[in-house]
C-alpha positions in Angstrom: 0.0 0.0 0.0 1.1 3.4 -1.4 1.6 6.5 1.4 -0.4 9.4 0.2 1.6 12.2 0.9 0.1 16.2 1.0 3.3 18.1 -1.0 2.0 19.4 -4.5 4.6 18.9 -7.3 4.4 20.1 -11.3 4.6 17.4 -13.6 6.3 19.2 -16.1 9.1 20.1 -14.3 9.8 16.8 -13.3 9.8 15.3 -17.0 12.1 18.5 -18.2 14.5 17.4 -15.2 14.1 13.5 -16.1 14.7 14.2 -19.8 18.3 15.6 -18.8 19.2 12.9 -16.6 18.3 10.1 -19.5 19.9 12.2 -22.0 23.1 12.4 -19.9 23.1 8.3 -20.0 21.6 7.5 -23.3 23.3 9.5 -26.6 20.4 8.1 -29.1 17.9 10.6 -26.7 16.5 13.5 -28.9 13.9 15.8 -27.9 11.3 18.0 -29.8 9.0 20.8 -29.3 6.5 22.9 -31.1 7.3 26.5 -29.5 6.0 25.5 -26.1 9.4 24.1 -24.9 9.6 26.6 -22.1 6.3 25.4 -20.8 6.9 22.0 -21.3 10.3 22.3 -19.1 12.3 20.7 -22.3 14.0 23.9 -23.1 16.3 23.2 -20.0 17.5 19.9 -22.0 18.4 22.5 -25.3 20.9 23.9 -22.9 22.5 20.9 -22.2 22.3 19.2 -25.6 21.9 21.9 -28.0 22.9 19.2 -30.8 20.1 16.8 -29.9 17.4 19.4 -28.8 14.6 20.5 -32.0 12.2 23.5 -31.8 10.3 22.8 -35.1 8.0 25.8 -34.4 3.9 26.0 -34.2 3.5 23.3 -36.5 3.0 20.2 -35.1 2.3 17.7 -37.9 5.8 18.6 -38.7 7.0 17.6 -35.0 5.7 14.2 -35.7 6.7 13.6 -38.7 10.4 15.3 -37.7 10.2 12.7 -35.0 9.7 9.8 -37.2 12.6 10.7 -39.2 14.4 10.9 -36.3 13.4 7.6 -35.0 14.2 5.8 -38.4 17.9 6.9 -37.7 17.9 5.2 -34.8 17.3 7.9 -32.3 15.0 7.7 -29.3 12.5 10.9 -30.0 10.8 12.9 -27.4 8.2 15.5 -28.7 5.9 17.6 -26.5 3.2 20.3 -26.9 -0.1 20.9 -25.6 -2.7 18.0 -25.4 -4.8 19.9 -27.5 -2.5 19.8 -30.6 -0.8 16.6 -29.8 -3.2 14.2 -31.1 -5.7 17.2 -32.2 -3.3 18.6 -35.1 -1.9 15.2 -35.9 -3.6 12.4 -36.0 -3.0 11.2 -39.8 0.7 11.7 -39.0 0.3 9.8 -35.4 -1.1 7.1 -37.2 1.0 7.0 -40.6 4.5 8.3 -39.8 5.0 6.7 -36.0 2.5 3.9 -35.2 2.3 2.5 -38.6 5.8 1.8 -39.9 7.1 -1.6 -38.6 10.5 -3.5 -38.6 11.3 -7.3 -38.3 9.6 -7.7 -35.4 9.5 -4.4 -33.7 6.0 -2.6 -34.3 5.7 1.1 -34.7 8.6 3.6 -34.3 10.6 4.7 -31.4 8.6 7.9 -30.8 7.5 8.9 -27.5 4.7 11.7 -27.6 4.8 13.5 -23.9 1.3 16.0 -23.8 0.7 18.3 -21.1 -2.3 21.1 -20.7 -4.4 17.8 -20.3 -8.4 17.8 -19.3 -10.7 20.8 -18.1 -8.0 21.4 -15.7 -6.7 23.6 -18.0 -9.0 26.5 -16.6 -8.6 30.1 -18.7 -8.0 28.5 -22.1 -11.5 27.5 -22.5 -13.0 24.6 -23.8 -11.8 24.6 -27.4 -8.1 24.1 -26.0 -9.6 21.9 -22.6 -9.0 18.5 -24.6 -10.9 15.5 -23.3 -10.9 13.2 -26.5 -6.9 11.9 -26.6 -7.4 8.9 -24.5 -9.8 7.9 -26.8 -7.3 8.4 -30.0 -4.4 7.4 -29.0 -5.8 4.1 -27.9 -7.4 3.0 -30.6 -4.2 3.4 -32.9 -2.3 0.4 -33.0 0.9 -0.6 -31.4 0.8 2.7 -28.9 0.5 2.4 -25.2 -1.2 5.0 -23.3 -0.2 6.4 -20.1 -1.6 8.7 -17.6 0.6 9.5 -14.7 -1.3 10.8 -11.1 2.0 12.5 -9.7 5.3 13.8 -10.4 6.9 10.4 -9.4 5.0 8.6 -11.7 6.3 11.2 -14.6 9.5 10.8 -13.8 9.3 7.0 -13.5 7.0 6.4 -16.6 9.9 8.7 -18.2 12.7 6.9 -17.8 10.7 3.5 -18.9 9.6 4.8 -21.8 13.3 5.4 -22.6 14.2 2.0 -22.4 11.4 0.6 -24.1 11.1 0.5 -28.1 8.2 1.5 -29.5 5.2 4.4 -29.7 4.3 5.8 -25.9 1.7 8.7 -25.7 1.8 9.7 -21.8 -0.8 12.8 -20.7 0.3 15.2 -18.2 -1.2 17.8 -16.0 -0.6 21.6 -15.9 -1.2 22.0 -12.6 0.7 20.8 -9.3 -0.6 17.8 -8.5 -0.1 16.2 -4.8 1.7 13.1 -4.5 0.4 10.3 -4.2 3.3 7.3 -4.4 6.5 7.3 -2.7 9.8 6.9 -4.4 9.6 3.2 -3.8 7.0 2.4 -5.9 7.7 0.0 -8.8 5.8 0.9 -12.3 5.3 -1.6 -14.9 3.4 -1.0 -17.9 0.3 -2.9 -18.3 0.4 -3.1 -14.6 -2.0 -1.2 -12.8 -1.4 -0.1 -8.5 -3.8 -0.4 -5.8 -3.6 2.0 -4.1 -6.0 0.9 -0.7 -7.6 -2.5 -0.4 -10.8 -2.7 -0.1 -14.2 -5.1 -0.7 -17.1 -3.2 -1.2 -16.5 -1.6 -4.5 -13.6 -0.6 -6.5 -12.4 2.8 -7.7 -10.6 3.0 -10.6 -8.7 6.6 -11.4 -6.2 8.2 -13.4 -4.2 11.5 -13.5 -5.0 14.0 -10.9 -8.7 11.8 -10.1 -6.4 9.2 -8.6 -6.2 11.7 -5.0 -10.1 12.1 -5.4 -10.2 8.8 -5.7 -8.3 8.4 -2.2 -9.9 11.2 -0.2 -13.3 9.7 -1.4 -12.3 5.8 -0.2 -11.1 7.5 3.2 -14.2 9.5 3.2 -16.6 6.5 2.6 -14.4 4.3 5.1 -15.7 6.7 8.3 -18.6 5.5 7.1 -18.2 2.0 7.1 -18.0 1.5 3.2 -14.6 -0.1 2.4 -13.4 0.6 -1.5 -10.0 -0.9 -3.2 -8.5 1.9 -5.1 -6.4 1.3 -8.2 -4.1 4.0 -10.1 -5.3 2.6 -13.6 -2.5 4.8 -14.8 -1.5 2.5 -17.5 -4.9 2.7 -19.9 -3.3 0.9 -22.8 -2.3 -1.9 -22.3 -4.4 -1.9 -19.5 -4.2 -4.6 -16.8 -7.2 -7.1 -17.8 -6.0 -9.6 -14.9 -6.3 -6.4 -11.8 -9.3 -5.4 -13.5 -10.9 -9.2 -13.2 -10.4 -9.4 -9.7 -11.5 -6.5 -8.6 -14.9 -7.1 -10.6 -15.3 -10.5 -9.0 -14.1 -9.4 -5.6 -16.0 -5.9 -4.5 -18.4 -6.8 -7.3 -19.1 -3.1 -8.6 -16.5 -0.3 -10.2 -16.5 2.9 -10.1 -13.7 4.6 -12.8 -13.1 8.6 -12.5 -11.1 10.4 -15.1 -10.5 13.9 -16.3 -11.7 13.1 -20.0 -14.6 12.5 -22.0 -16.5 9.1 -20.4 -17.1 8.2 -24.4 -13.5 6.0 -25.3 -11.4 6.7 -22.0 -10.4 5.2 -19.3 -13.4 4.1 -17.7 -14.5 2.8 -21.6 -11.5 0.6 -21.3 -12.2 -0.7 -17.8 -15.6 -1.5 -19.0 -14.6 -3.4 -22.3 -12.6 -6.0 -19.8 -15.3 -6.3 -17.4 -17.8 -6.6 -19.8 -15.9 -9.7 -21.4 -14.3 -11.3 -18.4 -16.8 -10.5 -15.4 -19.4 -8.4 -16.1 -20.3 -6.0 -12.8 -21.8 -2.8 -12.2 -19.9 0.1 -13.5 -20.6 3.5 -13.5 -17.8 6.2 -15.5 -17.3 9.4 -14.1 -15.9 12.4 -16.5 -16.8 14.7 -18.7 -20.7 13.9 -19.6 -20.4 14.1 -23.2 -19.8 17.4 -23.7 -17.2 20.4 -23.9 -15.9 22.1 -21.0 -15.7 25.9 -20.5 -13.2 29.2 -19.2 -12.4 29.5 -16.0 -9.8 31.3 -13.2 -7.3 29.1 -11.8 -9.5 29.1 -8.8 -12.5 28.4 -10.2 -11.5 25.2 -11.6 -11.8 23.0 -8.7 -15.9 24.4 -9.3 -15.3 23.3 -13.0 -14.7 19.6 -12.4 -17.3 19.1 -10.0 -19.8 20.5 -12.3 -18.7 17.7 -14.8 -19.1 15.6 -11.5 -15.3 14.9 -11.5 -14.6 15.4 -7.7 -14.3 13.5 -4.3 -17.4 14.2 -3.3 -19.3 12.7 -6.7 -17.1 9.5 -6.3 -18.4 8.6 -2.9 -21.8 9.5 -4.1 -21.7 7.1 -6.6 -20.1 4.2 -4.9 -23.0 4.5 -2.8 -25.6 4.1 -5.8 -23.7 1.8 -7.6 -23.8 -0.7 -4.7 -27.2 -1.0 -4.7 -27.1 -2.4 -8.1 -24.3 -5.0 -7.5 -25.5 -8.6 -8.3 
């Protein structure tokens, strides 16, 4: 079981200071941005390798496909912008230039796509740059695996795993501090999701910065007597059919929380396993379907919980849903 710690960390940072560290071991490491390498913390690894460090400008479908080339030369490519343009401006070249093109026996190229600026959580930049679809389009392109870390640890471990693995990664970051939520001790293994806290009544599954809702709403519902497992489900592709099974036959509802659309995520995902292994009651928590909207800094905490994505909504629904459980 994972110590949830209070201390509030920024993702970014921790993936510009990773980057370095990698690319201080590994020469084949090459890193790209679309103009928003200051925000995205790589800049800091231009500085250090200026050889192996591309700013291809705002124009993204060029990032990818500058990436691919990269890759086909043997290099281990990094490129990062904004969720909202990375899948959104991209897709044909996503799909075409990096996940299609295979090798012998190694599927896809050796292209890591790192997206921050994630969700509603995005706040003042409004609902047309708020994305909530990429879960959805990056998993259903083959040979890419999906991640979604909940901390700055996680970044920083999913980071350097993705550096010694071949082959496509898309992993979704945050742009605001996130508390931490697993200790430097925690192993990662993609494909393998964490629980979190044990539990038998129902399960909650999370991602991103819903995995500390998820754990403030299973310590909430514990005062009342309600005990819930909670799993990081932080890798969504491959996701972990065998964690996902047992908690469906053993607290016999689920409960999944995410900061996306409910329509291909996460909690689409959890329900496709389920469905075909045991089915249970399981009830998706996001984005209902529809576009999020402007907001201060401060006011996005409000945002969330008007989509329902909150603490509070989690525990609400355990509740309902175990009324329902076979």
């Amino acid at each position: 079981m994972t110590t949830v710690q209070q201390e509030s960390t920024d993702m970014r940072t921790e993936y510009g200071k990773t980057l370095i560290e990698i690319g201080k071991e590994n020469q084949n490491i090459v890193v790209l941005g679309a103009d928003t390498t200051d925000s995205l913390k790589t800049a800091a690894f231009g500085k250090e390798f200026p050889k192996r460090f591309f700013n291809v400008g705002i124009a993204e479908a060029n990032l990818v496909s500058v990436a691919a080339g990269l890759a086909i030369e043997g290099k281990t490519a990094f490129a990062s912008t904004y969720a909202i343009f990375l899948p959104g401006r991209a897709v044909d070249q996503i799909r075409n230039a990096i996940a299609y093109p295979s090798r012998e026996d190694k599927k896809g190229l050796n292209v890591k796509l790192v997206v921050s600026h994630a969700g509603l959580s995005v706040g003042a930049d409004g609902g047309s740059h708020q994305q909530i679809e990429d879960i959805a389009i990056m998993r259903a392109i083959p040979n890419f695996r999906v991640l979604i870390p909940a901390d700055s640890i996680a970044v920083k471990k999913l980071t350097w795993i993705m550096s010694q693995e071949y082959g496509p990664f898309f992993m979704r970051m945050a742009r605001s501090k996130t508390p931490l939520v697993h200790t430097e001790s925690q192993d990662f293994e993609i494909g393998k999701g964490i629980t979190l806290v044990d539990g038998s009544d129902c399960t909650i599954a999370a991602c991103g910065i819903t995995v500390k809702m998820a754990l403030d709403a299973a310590a909430s519902l514990k005062q009342e007597g309600i005990s819930c497992r909670v799993i990081d489900m932080f890798s969504v592709k491959p996701i972990d059919i065998e964690l996902m099974e047992k908690a469906a036959r053993e607290t016999g509802c689920i409960v999944t929380c995410e900061e996306h659309n409910i329509m291909g995520g996460m909690g689409s995902a959890v329900g496709e396993v389920v469905s075909e292994r045991h089915p249970v009651p399981i009830k998706r928590i996001g984005a209902q379907d529809m576009f999020g909207e402007s907001c201060r800094d401060k006011e996005i905490p409000l945002l969330l919980e008007k989509h329902g994505i909150s603490s509070i909504n989690i525990a609400k629904t355990v509740k309902e849903i175990r009324s329902k459980k076979l």
